[in-house]
Backbone as ProteinMPNN parsed JSONL, in Angstrom:
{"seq_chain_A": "XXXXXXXXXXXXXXXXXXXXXXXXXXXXXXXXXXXXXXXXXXXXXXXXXXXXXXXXXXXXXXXXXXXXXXXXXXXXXXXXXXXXXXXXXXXXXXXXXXXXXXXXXXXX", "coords_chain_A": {"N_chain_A": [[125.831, 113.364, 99.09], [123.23, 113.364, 97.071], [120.14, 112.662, 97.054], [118.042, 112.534, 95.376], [119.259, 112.306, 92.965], [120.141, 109.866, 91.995], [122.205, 108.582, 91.268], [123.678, 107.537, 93.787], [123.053, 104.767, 95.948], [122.003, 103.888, 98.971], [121.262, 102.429, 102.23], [120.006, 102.898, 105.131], [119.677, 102.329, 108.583], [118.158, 103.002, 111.747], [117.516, 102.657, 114.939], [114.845, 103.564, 116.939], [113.343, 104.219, 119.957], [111.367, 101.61, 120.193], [111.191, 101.393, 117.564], [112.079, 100.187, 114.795], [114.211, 101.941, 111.957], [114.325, 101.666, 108.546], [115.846, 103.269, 105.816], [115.483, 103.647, 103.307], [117.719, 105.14, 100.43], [118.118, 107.173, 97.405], [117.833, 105.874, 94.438], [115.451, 102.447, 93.664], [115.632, 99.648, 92.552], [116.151, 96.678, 90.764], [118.947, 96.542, 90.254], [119.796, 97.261, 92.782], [117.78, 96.322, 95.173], [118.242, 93.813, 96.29], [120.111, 95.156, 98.055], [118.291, 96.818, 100.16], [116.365, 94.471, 100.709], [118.613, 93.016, 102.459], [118.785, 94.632, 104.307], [115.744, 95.273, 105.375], [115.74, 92.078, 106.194], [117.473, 92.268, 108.091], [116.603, 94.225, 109.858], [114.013, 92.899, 110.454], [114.019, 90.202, 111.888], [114.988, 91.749, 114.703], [114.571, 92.873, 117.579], [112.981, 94.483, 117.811], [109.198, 96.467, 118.061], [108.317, 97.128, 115.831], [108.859, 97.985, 112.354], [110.121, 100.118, 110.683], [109.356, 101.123, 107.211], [110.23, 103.898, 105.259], [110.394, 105.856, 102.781], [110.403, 108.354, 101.682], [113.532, 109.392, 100.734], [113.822, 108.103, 98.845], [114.486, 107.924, 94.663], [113.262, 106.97, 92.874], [111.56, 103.941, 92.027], [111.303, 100.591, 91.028], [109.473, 97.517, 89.712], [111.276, 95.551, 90.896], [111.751, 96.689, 93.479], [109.681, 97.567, 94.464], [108.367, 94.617, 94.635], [110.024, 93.465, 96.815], [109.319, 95.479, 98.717], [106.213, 94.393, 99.215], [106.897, 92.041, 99.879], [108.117, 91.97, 102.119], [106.07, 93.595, 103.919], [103.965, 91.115, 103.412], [105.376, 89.454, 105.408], [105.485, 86.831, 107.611], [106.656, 86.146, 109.863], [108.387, 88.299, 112.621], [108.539, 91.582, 113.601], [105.486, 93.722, 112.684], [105.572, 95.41, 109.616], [105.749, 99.066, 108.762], [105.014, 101.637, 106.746], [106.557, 104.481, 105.148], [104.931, 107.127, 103.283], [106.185, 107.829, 99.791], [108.174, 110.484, 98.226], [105.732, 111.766, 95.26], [106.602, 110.271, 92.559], [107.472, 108.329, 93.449], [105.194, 107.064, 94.853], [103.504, 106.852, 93.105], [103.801, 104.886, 91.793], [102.796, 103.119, 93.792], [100.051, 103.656, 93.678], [98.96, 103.23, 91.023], [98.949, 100.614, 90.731], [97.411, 100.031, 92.824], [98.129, 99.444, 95.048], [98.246, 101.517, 97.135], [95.968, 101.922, 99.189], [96.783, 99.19, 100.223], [98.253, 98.448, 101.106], [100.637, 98.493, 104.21], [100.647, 102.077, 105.261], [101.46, 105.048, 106.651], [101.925, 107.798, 108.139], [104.852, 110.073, 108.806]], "CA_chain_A": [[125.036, 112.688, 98.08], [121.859, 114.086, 96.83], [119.339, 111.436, 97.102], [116.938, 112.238, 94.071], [119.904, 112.093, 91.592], [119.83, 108.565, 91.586], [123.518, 107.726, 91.061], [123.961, 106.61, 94.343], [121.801, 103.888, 97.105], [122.128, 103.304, 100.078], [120.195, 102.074, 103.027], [120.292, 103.54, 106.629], [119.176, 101.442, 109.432], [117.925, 103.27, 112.982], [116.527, 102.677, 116.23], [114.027, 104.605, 117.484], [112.468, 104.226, 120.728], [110.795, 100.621, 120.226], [110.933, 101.08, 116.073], [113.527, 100.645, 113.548], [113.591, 102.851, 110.684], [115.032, 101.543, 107.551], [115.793, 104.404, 105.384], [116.588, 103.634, 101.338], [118.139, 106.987, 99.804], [118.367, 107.102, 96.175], [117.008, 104.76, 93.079], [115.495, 101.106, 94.315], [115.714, 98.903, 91.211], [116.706, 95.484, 90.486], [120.451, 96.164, 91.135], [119.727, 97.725, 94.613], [116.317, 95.548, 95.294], [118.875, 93.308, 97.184], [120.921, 95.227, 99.449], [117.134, 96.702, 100.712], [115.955, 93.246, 101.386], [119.314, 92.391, 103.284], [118.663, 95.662, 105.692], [114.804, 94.578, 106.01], [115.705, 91.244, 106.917], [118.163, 92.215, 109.815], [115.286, 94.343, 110.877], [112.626, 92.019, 110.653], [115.066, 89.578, 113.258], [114.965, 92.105, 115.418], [113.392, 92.485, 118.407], [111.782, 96.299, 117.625], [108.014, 96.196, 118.209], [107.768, 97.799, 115.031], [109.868, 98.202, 111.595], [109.139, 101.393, 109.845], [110.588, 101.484, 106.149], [110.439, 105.549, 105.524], [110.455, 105.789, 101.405], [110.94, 109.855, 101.715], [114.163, 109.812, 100.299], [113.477, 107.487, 97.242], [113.937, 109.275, 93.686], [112.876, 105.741, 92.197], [111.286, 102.343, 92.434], [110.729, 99.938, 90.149], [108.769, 96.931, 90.154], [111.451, 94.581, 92.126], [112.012, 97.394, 94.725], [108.077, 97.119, 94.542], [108.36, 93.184, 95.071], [110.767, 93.942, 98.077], [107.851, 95.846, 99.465], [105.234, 93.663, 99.574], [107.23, 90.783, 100.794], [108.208, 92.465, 103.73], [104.773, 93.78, 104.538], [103.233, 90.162, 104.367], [106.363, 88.63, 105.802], [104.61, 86.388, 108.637], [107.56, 86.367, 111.071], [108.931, 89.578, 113.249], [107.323, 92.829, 113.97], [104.569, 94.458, 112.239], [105.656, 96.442, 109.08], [104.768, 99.815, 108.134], [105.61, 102.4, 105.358], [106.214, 106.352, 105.688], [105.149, 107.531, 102.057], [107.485, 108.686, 99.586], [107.786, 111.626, 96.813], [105.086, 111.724, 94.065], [106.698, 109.566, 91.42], [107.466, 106.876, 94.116], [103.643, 107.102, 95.434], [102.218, 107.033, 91.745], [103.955, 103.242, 91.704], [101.269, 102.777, 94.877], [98.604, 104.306, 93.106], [99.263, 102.762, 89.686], [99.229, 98.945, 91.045], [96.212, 100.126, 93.864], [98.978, 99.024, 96.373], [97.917, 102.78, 98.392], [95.206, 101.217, 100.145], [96.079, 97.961, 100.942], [99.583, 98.526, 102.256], [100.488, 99.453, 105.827], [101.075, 103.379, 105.17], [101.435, 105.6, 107.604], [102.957, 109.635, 108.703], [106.32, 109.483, 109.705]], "C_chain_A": [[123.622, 113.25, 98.089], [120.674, 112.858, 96.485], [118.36, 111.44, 96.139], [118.072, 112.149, 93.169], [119.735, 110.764, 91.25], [120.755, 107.747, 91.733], [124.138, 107.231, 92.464], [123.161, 106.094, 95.21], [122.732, 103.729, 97.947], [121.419, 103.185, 101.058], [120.725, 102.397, 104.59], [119.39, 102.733, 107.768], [119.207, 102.337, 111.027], [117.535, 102.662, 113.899], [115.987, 103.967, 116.681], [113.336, 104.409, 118.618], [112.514, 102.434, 120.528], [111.121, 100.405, 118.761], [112.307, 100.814, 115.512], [112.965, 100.572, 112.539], [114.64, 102.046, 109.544], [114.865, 102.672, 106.377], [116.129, 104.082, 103.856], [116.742, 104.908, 100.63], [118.753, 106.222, 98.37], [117.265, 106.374, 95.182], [116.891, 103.068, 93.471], [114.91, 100.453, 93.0], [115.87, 97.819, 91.512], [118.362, 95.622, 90.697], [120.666, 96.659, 92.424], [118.943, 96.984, 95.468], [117.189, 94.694, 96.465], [119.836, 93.793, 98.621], [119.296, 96.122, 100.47], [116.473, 95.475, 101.407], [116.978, 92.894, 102.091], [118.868, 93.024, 104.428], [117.113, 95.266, 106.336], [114.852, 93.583, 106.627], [116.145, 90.867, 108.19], [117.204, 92.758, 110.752], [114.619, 93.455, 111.438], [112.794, 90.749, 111.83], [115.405, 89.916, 113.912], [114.04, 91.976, 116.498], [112.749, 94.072, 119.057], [110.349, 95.733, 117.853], [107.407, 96.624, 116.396], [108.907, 97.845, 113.803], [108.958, 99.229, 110.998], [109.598, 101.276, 108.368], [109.88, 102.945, 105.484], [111.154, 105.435, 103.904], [110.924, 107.604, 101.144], [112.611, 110.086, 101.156], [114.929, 109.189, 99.357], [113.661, 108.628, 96.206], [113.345, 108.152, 92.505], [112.553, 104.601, 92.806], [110.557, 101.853, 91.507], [109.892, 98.722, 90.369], [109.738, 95.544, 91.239], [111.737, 95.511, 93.086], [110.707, 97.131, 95.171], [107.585, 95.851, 95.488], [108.821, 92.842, 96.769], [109.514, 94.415, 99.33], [107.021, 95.221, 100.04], [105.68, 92.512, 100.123], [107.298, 91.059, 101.609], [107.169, 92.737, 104.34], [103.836, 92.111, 105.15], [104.379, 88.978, 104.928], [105.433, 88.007, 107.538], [105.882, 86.205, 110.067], [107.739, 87.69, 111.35], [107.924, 90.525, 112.927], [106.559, 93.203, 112.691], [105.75, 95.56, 111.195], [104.974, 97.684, 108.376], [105.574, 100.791, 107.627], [105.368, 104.049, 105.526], [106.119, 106.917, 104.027], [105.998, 108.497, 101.027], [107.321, 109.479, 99.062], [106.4, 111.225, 96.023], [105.485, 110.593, 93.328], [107.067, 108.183, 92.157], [106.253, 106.341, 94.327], [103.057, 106.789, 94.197], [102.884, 105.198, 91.486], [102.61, 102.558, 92.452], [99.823, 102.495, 94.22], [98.21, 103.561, 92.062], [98.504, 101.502, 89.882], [97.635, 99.043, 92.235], [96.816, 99.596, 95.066], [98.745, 100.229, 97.562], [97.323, 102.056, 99.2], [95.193, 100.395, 100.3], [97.272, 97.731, 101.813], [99.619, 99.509, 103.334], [100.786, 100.66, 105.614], [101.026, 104.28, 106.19], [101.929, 107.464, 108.006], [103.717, 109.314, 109.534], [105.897, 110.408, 111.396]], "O_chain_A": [[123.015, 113.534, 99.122], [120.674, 112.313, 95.381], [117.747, 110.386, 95.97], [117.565, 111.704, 92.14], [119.172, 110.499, 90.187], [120.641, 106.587, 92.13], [125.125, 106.502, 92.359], [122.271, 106.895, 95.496], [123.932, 103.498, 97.798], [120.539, 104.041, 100.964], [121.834, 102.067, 105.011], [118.191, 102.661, 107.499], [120.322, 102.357, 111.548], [116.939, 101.685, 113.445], [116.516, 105.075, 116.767], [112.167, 104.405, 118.234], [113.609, 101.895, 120.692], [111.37, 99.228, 118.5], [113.394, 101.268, 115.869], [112.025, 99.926, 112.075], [115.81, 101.898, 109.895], [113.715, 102.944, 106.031], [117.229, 104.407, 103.41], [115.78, 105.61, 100.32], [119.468, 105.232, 98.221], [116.041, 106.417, 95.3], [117.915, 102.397, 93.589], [113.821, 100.771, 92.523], [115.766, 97.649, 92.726], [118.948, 94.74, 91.325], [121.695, 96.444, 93.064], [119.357, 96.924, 96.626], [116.817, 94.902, 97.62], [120.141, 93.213, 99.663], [119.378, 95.888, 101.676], [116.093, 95.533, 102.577], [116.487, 92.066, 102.859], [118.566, 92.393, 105.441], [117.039, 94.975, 107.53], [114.218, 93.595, 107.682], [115.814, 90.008, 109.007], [116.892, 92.323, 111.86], [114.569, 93.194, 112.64], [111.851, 90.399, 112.541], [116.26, 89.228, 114.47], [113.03, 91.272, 116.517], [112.32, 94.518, 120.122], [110.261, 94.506, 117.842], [106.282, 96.401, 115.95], [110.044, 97.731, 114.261], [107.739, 99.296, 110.84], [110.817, 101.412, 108.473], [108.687, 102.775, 105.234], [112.296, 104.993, 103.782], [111.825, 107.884, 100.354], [112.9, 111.281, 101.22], [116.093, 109.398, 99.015], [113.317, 109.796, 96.385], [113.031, 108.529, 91.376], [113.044, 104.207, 93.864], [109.489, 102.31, 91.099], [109.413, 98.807, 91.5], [109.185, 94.804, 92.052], [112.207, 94.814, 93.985], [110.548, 96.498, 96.215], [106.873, 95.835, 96.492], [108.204, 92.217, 97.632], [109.068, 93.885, 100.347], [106.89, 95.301, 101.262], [104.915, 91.9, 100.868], [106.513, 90.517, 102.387], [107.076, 92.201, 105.445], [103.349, 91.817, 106.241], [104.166, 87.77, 104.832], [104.913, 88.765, 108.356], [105.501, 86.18, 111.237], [107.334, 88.463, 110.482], [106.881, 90.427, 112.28], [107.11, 92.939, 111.622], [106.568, 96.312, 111.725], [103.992, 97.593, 107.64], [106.752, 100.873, 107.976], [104.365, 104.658, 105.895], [107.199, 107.145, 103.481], [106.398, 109.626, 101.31], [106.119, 109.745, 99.072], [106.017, 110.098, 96.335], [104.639, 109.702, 93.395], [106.981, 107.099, 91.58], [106.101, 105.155, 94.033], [101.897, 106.388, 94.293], [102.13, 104.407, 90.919], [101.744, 101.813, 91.992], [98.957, 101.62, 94.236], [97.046, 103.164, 92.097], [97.47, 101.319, 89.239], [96.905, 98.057, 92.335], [96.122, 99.311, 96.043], [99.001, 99.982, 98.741], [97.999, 101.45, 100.031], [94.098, 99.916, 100.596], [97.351, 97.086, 102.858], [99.109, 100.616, 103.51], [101.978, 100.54, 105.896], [99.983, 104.0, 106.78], [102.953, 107.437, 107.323], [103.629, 108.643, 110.563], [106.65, 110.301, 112.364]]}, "name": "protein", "num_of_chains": 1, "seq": "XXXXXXXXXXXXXXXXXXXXXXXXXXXXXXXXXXXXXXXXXXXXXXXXXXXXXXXXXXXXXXXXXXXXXXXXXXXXXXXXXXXXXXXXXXXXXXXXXXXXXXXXXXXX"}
């Protein structure tokens, strides 16, 4: 599967050390928006020090993948989340909304 085509999602869930990576590959919309928030939430009930969610192999996001986002960031239970930035046309959502600088971002 080629992850900028679009036609298919799916979400990859790691451990790393202390972190877990949640990975979304493909197009994060309103009919995907949900199985993203299921994989954040098993994270976020983990007991990682850290959740990473790692946007790099996004070829879309709309505004509830968006929504998804920001809940998880100010989600007040479980670890600290933070964001590995994605392509251009995912990042210009960031930029667009002024969400760059206020969300956790980070280098993978």
């Amino acid at each position: 599967m080629d992850p900028r085509t679009g036609e298919d999602f799916d979400v990859r869930v790691e451990a790393r050390d202390r972190e877990v990576w949640v990975v979304p590959v493909g197009e994060l919309d309103v009919d995907t928006a949900v199985e993203l928030q299921e994989s954040l939430g098993l994270a976020l009930r983990s007991d990682a020090a850290t959740v990473v969610l790692d946007l790099r192999e996004l070829a879309f996001l709309d505004s509830t993948g968006l929504r998804v986002i920001i809940e998880t960031c100010s989600a007040k239970e479980g670890p600290p989340v933070s964001l590995v930035p994605g392509p251009e046309p995912v990042q210009a959502v960031f930029n667009v909304t002024g969400l760059a600088t206020e969300l956790p971002f980070r280098e993978p």
